[in-house]
C-alpha positions as CSV (number, residue, x, y, z in Angstrom):
1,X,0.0,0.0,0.0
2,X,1.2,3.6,-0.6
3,X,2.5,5.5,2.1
4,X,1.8,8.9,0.9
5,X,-1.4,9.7,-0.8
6,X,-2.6,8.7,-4.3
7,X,-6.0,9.0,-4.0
8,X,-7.9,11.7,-2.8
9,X,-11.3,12.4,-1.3
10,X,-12.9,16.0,-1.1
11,X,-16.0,15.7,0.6
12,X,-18.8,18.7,1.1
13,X,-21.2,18.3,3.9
14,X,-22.9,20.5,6.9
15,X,-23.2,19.8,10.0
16,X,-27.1,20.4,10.3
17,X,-27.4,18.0,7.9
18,X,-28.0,14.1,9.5
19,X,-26.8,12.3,6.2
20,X,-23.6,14.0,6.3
21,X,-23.3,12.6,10.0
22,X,-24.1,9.0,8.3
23,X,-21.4,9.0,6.0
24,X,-18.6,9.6,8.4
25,X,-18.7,5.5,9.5
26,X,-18.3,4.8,5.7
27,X,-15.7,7.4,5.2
28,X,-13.7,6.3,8.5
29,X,-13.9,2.1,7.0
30,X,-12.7,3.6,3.6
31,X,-10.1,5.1,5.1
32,X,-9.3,2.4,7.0
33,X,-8.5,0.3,4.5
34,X,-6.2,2.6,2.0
35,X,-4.6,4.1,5.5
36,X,-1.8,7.0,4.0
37,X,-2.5,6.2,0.4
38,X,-5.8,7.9,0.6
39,X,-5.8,11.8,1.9
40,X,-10.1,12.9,3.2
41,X,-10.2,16.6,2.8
42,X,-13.6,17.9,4.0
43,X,-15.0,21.3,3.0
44,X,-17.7,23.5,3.9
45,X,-21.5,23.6,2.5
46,X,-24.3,25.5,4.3
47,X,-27.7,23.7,3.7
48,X,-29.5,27.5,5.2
49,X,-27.0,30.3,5.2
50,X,-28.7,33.4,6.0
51,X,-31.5,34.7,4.7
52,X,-32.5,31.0,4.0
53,X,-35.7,30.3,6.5
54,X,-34.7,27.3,9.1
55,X,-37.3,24.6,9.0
56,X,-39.4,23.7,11.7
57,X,-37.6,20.1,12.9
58,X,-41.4,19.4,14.6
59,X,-43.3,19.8,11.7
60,X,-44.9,16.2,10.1
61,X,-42.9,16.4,7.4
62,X,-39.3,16.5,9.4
63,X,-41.0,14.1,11.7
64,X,-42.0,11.7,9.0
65,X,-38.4,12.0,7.0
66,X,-36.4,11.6,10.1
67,X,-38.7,8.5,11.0
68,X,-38.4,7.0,7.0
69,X,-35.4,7.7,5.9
70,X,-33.2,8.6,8.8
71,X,-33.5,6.0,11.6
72,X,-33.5,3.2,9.3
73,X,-29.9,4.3,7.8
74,X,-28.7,5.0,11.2
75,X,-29.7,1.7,12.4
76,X,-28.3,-0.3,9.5
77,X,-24.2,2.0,10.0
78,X,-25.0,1.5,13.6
79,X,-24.7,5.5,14.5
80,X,-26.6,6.6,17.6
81,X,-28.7,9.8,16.6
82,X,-31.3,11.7,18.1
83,X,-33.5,14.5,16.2
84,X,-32.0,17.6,17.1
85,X,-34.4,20.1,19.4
86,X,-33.9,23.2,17.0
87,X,-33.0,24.1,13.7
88,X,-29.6,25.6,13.6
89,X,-27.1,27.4,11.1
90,X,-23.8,26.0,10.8
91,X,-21.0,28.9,9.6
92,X,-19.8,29.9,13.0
93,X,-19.6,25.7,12.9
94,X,-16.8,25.4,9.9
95,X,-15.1,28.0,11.4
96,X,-14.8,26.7,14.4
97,X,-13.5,23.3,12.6
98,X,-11.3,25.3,10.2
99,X,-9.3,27.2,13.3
100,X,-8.3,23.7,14.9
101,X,-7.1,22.6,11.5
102,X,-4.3,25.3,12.1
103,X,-3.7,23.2,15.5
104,X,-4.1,19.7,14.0
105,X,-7.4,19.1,16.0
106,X,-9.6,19.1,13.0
107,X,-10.4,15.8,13.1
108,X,-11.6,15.4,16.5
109,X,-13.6,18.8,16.8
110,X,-15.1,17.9,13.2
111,X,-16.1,15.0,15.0
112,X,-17.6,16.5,18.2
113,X,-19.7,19.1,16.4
114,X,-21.3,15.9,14.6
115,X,-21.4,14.6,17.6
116,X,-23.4,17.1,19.9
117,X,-26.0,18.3,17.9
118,X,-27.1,15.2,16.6
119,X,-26.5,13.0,19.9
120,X,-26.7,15.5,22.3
121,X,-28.7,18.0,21.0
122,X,-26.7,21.1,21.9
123,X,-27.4,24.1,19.7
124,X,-24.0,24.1,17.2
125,X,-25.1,27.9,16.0
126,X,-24.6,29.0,19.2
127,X,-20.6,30.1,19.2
128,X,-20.2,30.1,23.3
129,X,-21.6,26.6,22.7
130,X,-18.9,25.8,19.9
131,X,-15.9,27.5,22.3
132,X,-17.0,24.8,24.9
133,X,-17.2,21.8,22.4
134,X,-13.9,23.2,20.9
135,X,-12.0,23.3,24.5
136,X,-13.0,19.7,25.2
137,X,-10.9,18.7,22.3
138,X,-7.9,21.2,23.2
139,X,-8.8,24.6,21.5
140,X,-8.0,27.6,23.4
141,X,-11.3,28.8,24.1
142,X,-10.2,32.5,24.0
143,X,-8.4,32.1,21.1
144,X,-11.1,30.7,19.1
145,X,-14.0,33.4,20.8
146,X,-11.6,36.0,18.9
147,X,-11.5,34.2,15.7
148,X,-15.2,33.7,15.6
149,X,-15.6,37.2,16.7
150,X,-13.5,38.6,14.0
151,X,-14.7,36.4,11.3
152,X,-11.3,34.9,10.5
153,X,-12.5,32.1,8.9
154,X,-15.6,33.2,7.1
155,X,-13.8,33.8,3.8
156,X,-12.4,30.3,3.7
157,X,-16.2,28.9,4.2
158,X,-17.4,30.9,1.5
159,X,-14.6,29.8,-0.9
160,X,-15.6,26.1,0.0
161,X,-19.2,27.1,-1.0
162,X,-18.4,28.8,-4.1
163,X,-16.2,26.0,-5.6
164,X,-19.3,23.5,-4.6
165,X,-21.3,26.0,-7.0
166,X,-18.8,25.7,-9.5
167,X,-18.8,22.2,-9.2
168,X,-23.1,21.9,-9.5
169,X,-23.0,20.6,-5.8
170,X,-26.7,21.3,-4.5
171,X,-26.7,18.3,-1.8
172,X,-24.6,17.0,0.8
173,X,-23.0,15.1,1.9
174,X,-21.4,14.8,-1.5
175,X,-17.7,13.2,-2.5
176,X,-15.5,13.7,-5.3
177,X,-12.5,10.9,-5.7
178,X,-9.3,12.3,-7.9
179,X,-6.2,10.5,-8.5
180,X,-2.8,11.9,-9.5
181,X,-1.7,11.0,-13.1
182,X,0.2,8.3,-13.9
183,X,3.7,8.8,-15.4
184,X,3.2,10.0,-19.0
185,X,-0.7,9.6,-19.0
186,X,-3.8,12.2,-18.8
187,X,-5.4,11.6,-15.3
188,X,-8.7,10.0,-15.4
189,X,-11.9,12.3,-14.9
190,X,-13.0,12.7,-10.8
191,X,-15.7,10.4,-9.9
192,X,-18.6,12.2,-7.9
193,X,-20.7,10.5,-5.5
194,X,-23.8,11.9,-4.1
195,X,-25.9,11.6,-0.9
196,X,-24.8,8.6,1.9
197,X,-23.0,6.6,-0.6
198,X,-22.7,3.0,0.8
199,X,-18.9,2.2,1.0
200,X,-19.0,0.0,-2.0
201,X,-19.9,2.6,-4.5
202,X,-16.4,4.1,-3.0
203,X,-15.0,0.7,-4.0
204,X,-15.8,0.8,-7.6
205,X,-14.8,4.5,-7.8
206,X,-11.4,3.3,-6.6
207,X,-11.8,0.9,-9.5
208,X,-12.7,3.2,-12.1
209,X,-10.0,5.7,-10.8
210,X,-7.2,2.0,-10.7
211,X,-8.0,0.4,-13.3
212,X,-4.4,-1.8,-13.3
213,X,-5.3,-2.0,-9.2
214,X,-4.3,0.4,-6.7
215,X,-0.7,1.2,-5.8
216,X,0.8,-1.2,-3.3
């Protein structure tokens, strides 16, 4: 297997978002098994950004959604989840993820953000709540108030949303698997793969992308 990466994985997803939440125990098996030869880059993608009206998570229809389509798929990739009290917006979220990539934390606050609004039900759009989620996982809470407070990471959110336009990205979660070019050839064309993709539609992707089998 590689040791450095060979393929790569640019995921879009939202933390409001309980589909995105699904596909991080297919994400964490694929990565399993390619270890270093496979590098997960996740960017941002705001279901509601402001003005867009938050939906009422107690009206039938979320009721009946959550009930049909989410429980089952939770059940089946074994992820405890709960329906979230409130409807929330999730910027001050990827900022809060994007400053503890600058301290290698991104992982595990990407995690606990999941994590609290959809098990624990603590409200992710509030940013005192995000500082204390953050300082579980080792962020310096006042370093982080000032970074939310300033904005420092809004423009990099944005940019993640604008290149999902580009892209035609209008759902999430939603992946994209690239490969480098092989000595002397054109690289084959991304391979997109849209809503809680089951990990075996990430094994033929792999496939399509390896077509003489993956590096070793």
């Amino acid at each position: 297997m590689a040791t450095t990466p060979v393929l790569y994985v640019d995921v879009w997803s939202d933390f409001t978002c309980p589909f995105c939440y699904l596909e991080t125990p297919v994400l964490d098996q694929f990565a399993k098994a390619y270890g270093n030869a496979v590098e997960l880059r996740w960017h941002a993608f705001e279901l509601r950004p402001e003005p867009t009206p938050l939906p009422d998570p107690n009206s039938e229809q979320a009721q009946d959604a959550w009930e049909n389509s989410v429980v089952p798929l939770a059940e089946e990739r074994n992820v405890l989840m709960r329906p979230p009290p409130v409807a929330r917006r999730s910027r001050k979220a990827f900022e809060t993820a994007l400053f503890a990539q600058e301290s290698g934390r991104f992982d595990i606050v990407h995690r606990a953000i999941f994590k609290a609004y959809f098990e624990e039900g603590i409200d992710i759009g509030d940013p005192d709540a995000l500082i204390d989620i953050a300082a579980t996982c080792g962020i310096d809470p006042e370093l982080l108030e000032e970074a939310l407070d300033e904005g420092t990471y809004t423009d990099l959110v944005i940019e993640d949303e604008e290149f999902a336009k580009q892209l035609g990205v209008s759902g999430v979660p939603f992946a994209v698997l690239s490969r480098e070019a092989a000595p002397g050839k054109e690289p084959p064309p991304p391979i997109a793969l849209r809503g809680a993709a089951p990990i075996q539609h990430f094994e033929n992707a792999v496939e399509r992308l390896f077509p003489d089998g993956f590096p070793s």
